[in-house]
C-alpha positions in Angstrom: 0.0 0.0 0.0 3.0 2.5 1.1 5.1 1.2 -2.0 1.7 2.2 -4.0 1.3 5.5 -3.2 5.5 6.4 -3.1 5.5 5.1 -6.8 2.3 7.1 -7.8 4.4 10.6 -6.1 7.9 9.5 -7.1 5.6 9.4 -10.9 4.9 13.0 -10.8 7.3 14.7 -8.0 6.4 18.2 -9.6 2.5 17.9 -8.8 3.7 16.5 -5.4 5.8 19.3 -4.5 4.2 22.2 -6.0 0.6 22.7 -4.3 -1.7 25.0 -5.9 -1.5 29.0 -4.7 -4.1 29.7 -2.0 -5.0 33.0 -0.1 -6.9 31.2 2.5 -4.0 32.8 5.0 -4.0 34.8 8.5 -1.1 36.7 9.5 -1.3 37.8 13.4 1.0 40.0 15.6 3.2 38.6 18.1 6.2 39.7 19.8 8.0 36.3 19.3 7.7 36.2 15.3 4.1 36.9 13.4 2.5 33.5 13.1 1.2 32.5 9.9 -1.3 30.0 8.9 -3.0 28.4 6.0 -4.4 25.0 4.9 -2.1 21.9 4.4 -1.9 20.8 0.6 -1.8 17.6 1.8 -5.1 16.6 3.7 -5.1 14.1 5.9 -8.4 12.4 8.0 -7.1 14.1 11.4 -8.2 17.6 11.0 -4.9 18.9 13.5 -2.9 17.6 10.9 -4.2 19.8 7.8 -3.1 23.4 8.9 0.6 24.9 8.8 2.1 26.7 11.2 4.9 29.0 10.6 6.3 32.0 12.3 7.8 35.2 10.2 10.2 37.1 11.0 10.9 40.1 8.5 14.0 41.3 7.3 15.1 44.3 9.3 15.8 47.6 7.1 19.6 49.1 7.3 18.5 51.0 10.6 17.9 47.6 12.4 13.7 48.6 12.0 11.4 46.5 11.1 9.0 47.5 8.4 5.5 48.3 9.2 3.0 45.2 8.3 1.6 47.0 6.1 4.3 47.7 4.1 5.4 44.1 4.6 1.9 42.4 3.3 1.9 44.8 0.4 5.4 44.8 -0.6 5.4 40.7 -0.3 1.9 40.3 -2.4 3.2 43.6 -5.0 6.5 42.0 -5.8 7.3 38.9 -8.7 9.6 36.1 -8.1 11.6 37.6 -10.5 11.9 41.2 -8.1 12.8 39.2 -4.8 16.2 38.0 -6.0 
């Protein structure tokens, strides 16, 4: 059954590892790191299982500031892949 399902991924690794986009996402304050969340591209039958957790820290500008969230959410959704590097 695991053999199965590894040969049916391992068949298509870019469908595996690329979900599709999704704005179903929260951003919240916190002093330790903003936590963000959104819903797992994998879903599995234990609902604790099918949202990810991540904490963000922002880049701090040359004065050691963090930007504003607003300037953070806008500048990360304004930008292309191509302008980030």
């Amino acid at each position: 059954m695991i053999g199965d399902w590894v040969s049916h991924v391992m068949s298509d690794t870019d469908a595996f590892f690329t979900p599709p986009p999704t704005t179903d996402y929260t951003l919240q304050s916190a002093p330790d790191g903003d936590l963000l969340t959104f819903p797992s591209a994998l879903v599995t039958p234990h609902d604790a299982n099918n949202t990810v957790y991540c904490r963000y820290f922002p880049a701090r500008d040359l004065d050691g500031r963090r930007p504003s969230r607003t300037n953070r959410m806008s500048d990360a959704t304004d930008r292309t892949w191509t302008d980030r590097t």
